[in-house]
C-alpha positions as CSV (number, residue, x, y, z in Angstrom):
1,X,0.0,0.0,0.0
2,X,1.5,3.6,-1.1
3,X,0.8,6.2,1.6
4,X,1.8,9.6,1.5
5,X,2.6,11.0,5.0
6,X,1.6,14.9,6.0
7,X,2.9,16.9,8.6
8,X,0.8,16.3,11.7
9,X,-0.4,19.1,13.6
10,X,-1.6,19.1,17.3
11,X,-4.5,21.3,17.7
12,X,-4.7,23.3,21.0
13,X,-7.3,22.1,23.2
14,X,-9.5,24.6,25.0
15,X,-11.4,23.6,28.2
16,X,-14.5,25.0,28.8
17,X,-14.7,25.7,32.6
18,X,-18.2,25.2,34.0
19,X,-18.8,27.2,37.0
20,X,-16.8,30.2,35.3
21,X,-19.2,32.7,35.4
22,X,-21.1,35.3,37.5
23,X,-20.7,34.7,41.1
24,X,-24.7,35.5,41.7
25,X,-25.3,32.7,39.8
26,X,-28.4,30.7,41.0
27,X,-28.2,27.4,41.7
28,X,-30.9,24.7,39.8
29,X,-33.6,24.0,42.1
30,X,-33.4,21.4,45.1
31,X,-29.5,22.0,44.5
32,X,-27.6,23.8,47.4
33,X,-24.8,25.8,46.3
34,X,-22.3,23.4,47.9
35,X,-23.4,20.4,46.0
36,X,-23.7,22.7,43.0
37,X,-19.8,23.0,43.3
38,X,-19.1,19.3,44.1
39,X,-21.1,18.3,40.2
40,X,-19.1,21.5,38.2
41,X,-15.7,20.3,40.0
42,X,-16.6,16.6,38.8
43,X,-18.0,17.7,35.3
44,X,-14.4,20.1,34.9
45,X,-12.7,16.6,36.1
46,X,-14.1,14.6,33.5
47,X,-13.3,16.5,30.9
48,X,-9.6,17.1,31.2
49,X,-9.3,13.3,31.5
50,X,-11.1,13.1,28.2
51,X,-9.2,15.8,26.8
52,X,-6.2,14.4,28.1
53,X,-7.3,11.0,27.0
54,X,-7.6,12.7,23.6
55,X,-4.3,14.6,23.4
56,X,-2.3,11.1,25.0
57,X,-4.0,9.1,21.5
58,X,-2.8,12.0,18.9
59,X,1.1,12.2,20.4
60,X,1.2,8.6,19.7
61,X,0.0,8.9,16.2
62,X,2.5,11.4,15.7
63,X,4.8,9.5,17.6
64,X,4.6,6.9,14.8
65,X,4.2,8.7,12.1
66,X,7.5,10.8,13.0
67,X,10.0,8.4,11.9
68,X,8.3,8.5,8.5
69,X,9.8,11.4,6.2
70,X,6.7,13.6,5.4
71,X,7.9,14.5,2.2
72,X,8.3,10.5,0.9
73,X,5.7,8.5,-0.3
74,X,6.3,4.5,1.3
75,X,5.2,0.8,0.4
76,X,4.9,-1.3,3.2
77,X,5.6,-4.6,3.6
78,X,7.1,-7.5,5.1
79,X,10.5,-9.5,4.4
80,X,12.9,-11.7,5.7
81,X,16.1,-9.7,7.5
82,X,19.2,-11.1,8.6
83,X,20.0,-11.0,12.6
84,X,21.9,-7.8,11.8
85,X,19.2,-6.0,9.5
86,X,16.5,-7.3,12.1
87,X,18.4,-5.5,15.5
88,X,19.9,-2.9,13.4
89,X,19.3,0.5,15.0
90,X,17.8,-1.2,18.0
91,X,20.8,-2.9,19.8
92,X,24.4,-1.4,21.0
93,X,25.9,-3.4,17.9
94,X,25.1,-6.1,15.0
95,X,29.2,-6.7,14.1
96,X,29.1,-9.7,15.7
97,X,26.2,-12.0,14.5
98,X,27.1,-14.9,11.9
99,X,26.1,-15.4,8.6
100,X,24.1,-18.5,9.9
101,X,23.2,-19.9,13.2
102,X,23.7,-23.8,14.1
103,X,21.2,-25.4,15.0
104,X,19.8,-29.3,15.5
105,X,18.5,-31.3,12.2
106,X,14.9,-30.5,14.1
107,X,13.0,-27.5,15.5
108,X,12.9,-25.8,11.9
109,X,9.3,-25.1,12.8
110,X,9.8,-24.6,16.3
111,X,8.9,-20.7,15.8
112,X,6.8,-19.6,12.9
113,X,8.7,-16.3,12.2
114,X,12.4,-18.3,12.3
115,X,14.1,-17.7,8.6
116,X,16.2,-21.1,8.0
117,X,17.7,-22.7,5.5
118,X,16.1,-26.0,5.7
119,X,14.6,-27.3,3.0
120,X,13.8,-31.4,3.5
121,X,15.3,-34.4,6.0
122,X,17.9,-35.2,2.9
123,X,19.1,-32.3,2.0
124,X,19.6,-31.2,5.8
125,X,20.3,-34.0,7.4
126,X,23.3,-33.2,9.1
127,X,20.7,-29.9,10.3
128,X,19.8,-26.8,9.1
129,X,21.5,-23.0,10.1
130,X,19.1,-20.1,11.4
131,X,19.3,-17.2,8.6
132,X,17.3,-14.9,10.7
133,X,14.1,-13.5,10.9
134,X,10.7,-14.1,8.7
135,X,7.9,-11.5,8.3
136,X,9.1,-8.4,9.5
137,X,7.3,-5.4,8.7
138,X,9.3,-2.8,6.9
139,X,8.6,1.0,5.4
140,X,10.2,1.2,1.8
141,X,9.8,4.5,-0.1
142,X,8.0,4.3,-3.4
143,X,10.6,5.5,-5.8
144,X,12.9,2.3,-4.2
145,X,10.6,-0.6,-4.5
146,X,12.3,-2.2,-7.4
147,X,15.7,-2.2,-6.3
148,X,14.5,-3.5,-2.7
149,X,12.9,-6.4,-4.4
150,X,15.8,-7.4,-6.4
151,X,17.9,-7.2,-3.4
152,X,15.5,-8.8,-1.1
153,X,12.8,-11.2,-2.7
154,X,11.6,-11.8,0.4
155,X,9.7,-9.1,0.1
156,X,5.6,-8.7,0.3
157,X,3.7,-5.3,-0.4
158,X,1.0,-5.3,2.4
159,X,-2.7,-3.1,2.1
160,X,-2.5,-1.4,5.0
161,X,0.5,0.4,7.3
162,X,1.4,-1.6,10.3
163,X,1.2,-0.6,14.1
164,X,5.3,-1.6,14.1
165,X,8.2,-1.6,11.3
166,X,11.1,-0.5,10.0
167,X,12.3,1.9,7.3
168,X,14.4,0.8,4.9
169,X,17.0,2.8,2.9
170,X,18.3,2.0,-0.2
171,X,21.6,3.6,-1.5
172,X,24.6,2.5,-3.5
173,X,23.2,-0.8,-4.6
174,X,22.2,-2.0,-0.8
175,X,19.6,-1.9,1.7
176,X,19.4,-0.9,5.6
177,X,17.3,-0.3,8.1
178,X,16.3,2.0,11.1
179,X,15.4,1.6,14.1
180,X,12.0,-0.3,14.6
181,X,9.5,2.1,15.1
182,X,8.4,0.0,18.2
183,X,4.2,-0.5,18.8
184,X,4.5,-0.8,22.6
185,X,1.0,-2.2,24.0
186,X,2.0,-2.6,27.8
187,X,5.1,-1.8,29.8
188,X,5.0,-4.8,32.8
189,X,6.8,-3.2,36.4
190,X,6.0,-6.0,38.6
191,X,6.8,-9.3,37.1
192,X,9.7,-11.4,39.5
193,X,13.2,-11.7,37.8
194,X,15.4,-14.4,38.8
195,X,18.9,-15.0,37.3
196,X,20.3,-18.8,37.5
197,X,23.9,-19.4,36.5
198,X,25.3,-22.5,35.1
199,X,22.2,-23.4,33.7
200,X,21.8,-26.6,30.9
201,X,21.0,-23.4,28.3
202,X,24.0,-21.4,28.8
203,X,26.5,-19.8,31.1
204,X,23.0,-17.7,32.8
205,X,19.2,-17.8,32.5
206,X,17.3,-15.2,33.2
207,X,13.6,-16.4,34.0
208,X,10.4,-13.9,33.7
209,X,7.6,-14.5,36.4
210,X,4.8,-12.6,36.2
211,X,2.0,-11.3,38.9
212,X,-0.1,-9.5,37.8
213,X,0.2,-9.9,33.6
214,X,-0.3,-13.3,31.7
215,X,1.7,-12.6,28.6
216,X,4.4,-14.5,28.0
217,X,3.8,-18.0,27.4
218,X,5.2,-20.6,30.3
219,X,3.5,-23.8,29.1
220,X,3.7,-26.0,25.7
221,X,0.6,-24.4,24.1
222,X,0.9,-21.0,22.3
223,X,-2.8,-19.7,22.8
224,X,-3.7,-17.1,25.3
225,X,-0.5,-15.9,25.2
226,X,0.2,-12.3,23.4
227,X,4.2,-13.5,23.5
228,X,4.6,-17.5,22.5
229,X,6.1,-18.8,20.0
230,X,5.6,-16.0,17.2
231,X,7.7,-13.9,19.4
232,X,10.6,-12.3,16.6
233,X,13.0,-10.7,18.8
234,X,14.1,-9.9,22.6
235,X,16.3,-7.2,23.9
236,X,18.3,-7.5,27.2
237,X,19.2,-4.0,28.4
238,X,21.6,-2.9,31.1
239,X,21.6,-0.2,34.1
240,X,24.6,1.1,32.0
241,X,23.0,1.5,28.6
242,X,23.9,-1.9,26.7
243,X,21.7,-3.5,24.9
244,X,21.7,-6.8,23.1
245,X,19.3,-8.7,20.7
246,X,18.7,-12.5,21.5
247,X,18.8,-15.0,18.9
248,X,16.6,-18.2,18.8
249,X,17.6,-21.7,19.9
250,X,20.3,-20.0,21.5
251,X,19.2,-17.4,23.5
252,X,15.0,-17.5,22.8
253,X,12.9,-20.5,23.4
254,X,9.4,-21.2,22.7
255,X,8.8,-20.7,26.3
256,X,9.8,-16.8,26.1
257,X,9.7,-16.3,30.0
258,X,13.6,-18.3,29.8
259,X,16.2,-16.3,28.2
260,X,19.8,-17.8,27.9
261,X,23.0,-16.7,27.4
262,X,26.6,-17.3,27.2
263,X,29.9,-15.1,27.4
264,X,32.7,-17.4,27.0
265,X,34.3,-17.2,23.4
266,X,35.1,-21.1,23.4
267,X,31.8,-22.5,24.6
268,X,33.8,-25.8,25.9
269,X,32.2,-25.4,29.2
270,X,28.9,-25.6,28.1
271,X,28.3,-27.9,24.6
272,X,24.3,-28.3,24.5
273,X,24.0,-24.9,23.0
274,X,26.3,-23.3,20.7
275,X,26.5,-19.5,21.2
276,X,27.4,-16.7,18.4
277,X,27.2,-12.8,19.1
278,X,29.1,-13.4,21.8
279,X,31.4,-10.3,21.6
280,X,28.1,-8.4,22.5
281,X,26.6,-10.8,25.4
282,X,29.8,-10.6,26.8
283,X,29.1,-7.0,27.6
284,X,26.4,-8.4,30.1
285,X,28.8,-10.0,32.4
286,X,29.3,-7.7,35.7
287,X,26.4,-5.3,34.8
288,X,22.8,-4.9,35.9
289,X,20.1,-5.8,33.4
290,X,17.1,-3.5,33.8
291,X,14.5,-4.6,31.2
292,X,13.6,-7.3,28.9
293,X,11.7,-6.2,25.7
294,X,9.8,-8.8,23.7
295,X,9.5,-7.8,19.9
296,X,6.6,-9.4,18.1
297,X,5.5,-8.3,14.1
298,X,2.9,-6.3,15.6
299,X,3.6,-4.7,18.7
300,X,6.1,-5.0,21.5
301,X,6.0,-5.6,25.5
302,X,8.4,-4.0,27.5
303,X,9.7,-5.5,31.1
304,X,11.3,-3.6,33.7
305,X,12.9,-4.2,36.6
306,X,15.2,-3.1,39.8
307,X,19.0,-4.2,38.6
308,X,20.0,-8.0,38.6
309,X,23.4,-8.1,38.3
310,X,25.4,-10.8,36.1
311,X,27.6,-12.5,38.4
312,X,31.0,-13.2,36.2
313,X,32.0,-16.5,35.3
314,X,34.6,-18.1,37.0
315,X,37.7,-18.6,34.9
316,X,40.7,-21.0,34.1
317,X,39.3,-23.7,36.5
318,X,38.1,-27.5,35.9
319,X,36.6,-29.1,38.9
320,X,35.5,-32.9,38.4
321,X,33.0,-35.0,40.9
322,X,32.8,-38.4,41.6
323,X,30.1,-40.6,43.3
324,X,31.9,-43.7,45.2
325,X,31.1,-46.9,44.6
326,X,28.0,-47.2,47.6
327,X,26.7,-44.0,45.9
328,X,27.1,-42.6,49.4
329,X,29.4,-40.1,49.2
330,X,30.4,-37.1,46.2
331,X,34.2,-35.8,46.2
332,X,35.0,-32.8,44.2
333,X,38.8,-33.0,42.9
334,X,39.0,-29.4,44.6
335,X,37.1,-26.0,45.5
336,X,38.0,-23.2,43.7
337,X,39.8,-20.4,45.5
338,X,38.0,-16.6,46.6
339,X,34.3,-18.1,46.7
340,X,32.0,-16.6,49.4
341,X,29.6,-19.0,50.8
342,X,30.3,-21.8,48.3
343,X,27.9,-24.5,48.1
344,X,27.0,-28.0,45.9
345,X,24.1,-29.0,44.2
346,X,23.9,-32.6,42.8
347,X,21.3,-33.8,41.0
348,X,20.4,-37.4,39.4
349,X,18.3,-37.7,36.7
350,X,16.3,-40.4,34.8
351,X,15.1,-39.7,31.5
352,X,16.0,-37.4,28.8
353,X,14.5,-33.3,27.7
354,X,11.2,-32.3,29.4
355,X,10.1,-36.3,30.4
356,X,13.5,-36.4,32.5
357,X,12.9,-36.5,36.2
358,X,15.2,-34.6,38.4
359,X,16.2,-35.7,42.1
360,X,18.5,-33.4,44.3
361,X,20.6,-36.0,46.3
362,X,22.8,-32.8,47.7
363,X,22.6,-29.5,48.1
364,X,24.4,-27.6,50.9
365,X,27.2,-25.8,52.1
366,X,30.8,-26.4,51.4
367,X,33.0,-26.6,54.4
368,X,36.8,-25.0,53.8
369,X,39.1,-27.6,53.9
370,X,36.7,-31.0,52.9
371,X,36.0,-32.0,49.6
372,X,33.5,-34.7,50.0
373,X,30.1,-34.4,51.0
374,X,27.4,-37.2,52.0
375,X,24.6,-37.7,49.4
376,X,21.1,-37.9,50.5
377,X,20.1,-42.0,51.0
378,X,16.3,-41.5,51.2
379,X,16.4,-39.5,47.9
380,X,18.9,-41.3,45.8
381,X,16.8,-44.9,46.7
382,X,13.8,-43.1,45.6
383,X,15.6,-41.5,42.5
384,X,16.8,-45.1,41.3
385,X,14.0,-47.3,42.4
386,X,13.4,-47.8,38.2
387,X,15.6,-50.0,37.6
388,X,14.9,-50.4,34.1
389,X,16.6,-47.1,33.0
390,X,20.2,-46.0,34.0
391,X,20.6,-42.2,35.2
392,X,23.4,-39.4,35.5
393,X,24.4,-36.7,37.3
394,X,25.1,-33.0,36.9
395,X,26.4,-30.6,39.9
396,X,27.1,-27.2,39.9
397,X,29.7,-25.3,42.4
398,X,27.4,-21.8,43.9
399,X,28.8,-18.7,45.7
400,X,27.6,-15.1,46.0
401,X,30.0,-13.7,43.8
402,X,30.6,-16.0,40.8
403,X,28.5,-17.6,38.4
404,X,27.9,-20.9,39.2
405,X,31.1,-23.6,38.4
406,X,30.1,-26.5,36.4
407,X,31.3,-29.9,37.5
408,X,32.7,-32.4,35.2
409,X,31.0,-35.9,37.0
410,X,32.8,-38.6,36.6
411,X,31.5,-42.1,37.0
C-alpha cells in the first residue's frame, strides 16, 4: 500500500470551565450551592481526563508517524532480515552476528517467524542453520521498490500500514534499516526476575515470572498468550545503557519467559548450545540488566525491573566430581579459591529433555578444607527405584560472587 505522509499538527485544546461565570449565579432547584460546586468540579474533572485522554491518542499517532519522512511517499511490507538487519538501530551493535546460526536437524518449525535454510530431511540431514528473521514489517519508499525487491525477494507489499516496522534505505546498490519504530501495548513493572547461573541453556538464564500480567507464554501451548512462539526478537538492556538482541535456539525459546545466554568465546564449558554474538553478550557479564523487551510483528512488551546483576563467570578452573562406589558419598577434585559462601548442588536424573525427572541428592554448604560431602540416602533410593533405565548426574559449584562452576561428574 502507497501512503503519503503529512505533517501532523496538534491542535490546541481549549477547556470550557463550568462554573466560570457570575458569582450571583443561582443554583438549579433542590441544589444547594455546595453540592452545586461538588457536580461542576466533577463535570471540569471529566473533561480534562477526556481531553487528556484525547491529546495522550494523537502524540502517539505522531509519535509513529515521526519516523516517516513527510515528504516521501512509502510501500509497506514484510521480508525476511538477517540477525543484523533485524536488530539494526535497536541494539548497541550487530558486528558480531554470523552469517548463519547452528542449530539441530529438528525444530525448523519450532517458531513460525524463524528464517532457516532447511529445506527437507535429505538435504539437511546433518541440520539446518538459522538465517534470521521471517515477516518483519518494513517501510520502503516508493521511488525504491524495485531495487529493494531485487535485493530482497523476500519481500511482500502489504494493504495497510502496520502498528510496528522499520524503514528501509536503499543507497549504493544496498539496503538498511532504522530503528524499529516499536508499537509498545504494555510496559510490565511487577513481574519477578530471577537470574540462575550454570544453567543446561547457557552460562546464565534469566527467567520472567509474572504477577499481575499473563503474557508471556510458560506452558507448551501458544494460545492465550500475546508473547509465544511467534515472538521475533528480545532485547536485554543494562543499568549502564547496553543493549543486546537474543537469537533463537540460543538465547529464545518457545517458552519466552527463559532467556539464555553465554559469554565465554570457546563455549567448551557448556556444549548443548552453541552460542554466536558473543562479543556483544559478553558486555552483560558484571552489569545490571534492567528490562527485557519482547519484539513481536505487531507490537512489542516491555519489562522492567530493579538491577539484577550478572555475576561473572569463573575462569581458568576445571573441577571434576565423583560418586563412590556405595553412591554414598560425592568428592569434588578441589574447591576453587576466593568463593563466598560456596555451596554443591547434585542432581540425578532419569530420563532425557522435558520427560526427565530430576532428584537433588545434595545441596548444601561447602566446608573449607573438605572435599567430600554425604549424598542424600532416602532421595537417591527413591531417584533409582526404576531399575529399568540407567541415570546421570550434573552438579554445579554456587557462591555469592561467581557464576555458578560446572562440575565435570565422573563415574
Amino acid at each position: 500500500m502507497k501512503k503519503k505522509i503529512c505533517a501532523i499538527v496538534l491542535s490546541g485544546i481549549m477547556l470550557s470551565m463550568v462554573g466560570c461565570g457570575s458569582s450571583n449565579e443561582v443554583p438549579a432547584e433542590g441544589e444547594t450551592s455546595e453540592e452545586k460546586e461538588v457536580t461542576e468540579t466533577a463535570e471540569s474533572s471529566e473533561e480534562q481526563e477526556a481531553a487528556q485522554e484525547q491529546t495522550t491518542v494523537e502524540e502517539s499517532e505522531v509519535a509513529l508517524a515521526a519516523a516517516l519522512d513527510p515528504n516521501t511517499e512509502y510501500v509497506f511490507g514484510t521480508a525476511t532480515l538477517s540477525y543484523a538487519d533485524f536488530y539494526s538501530g535497536d541494539v548497541s551493535s550487530t558486528d558480531s552476528y554470523d552469517a548463519v546460526s547452528s542449530a539441530t536437524s529438528k525444530k525448523y518449525e519450532i517458531f513460525e517467524n524463524m528464517a532457516t535454510d532447511y529445506v527437507d530431511e535429505t538435504t539437511n540431514a546433518e541440520g539446518y542453520h538459522i538465517t534470521g528473521v521471517k515477516n518483519v514489517n518494513v517501510a520502503v519508499p516508493a521511488d525504491k521498490v524495485e531495487e529493494y525487491e531485487k535485493l530482497n525477494d523476500s519481500f511482500v507489499k502489504a494493504d495497510a500500514q502496520p502498528a510496528q516496522y522499520k524503514i528501509v534505505s536503499v543507497e549504493n546498490g544496498a539496503a538498511s534499516y532504522s530503528e524499529t519504530v516499536l508499537n509498545v501495548v504494555d510496559t510490565v513493572e511487577d513481574a519477578e526476575v530471577e537470574l540462575l547461573t550454570g544453567s543446561n541453556w547457557g552460562d546464565y538464564q534469566l527467567n520472567i515470572k509474572e504477577t499481575s500480567t499473563a503474557y508471556l507464554r510458560n506452558t507448551r501451548e501458544d494460545e492465550g498468550f500475546a508473547v509465544s512462539g511467534a515472538v521475533q526478537g528480545v532485547i536485554v538492556e543494562t543499568e549502564s545503557g547496553i543493549k543486546v538482541g537474543m537469537e533463537y535456539l540460543q538465547s529464545v525459546w518457545v517458552q519466552p519467559y527463559e532467556i539464555s545466554f553465554n559469554i565465554e568465546a570457546d563455549n567448551s564449558h557448556n556444549k548443548r548450545v552453541v552460542f554466536d554474538n558473543l562479543a556483544e553478550l559478553s558486555k552483560l557479564e558484571k552489569e545490571n540488566i534492567v528490562s527485557v523487551t519482547y519484539i513481536n510483528q505487531n507490537d512489542a512488551y516491555v519489562y522492567k525491573f530493579a538491577p539484577t546483576y550478572v555475576k561473572p563467570v569463573y575462569r581458568d578452573v576445571t573441577v571434576t566430581g565423583k560418586p563412590d562406589a556405595e553412591k554414598v558419598t560425592f568428592t569434588l577434585s578441589e574447591i576453587p579459591e576466593g568463593l563466598e559462601n560456596p555451596g554443591l548442588t547434585v542432581t540425578y536424573i532419569v530420563g532425557e529433555g522435558h520427560d526427565s525427572v530430576r532428584t537433588v541428592i545434595f545441596d548444601g554448604a561447602l566446608t573449607e578444607g573438605e572435599t567430600s560431602v554425604n549424598l542424600d540416602a532416602e532421595a537417591f533410593a527413591e531417584a533409582t527405584a526404576d531399575k529399568s533405565q540407567e541415570g546421570s548426574y550434573t552438579a554445579v559449584i554456587t557462591s555469592d560472587n561467581y557464576a555458578n562452576v560446572a562440575v565435570t561428574v565422573e563415574e
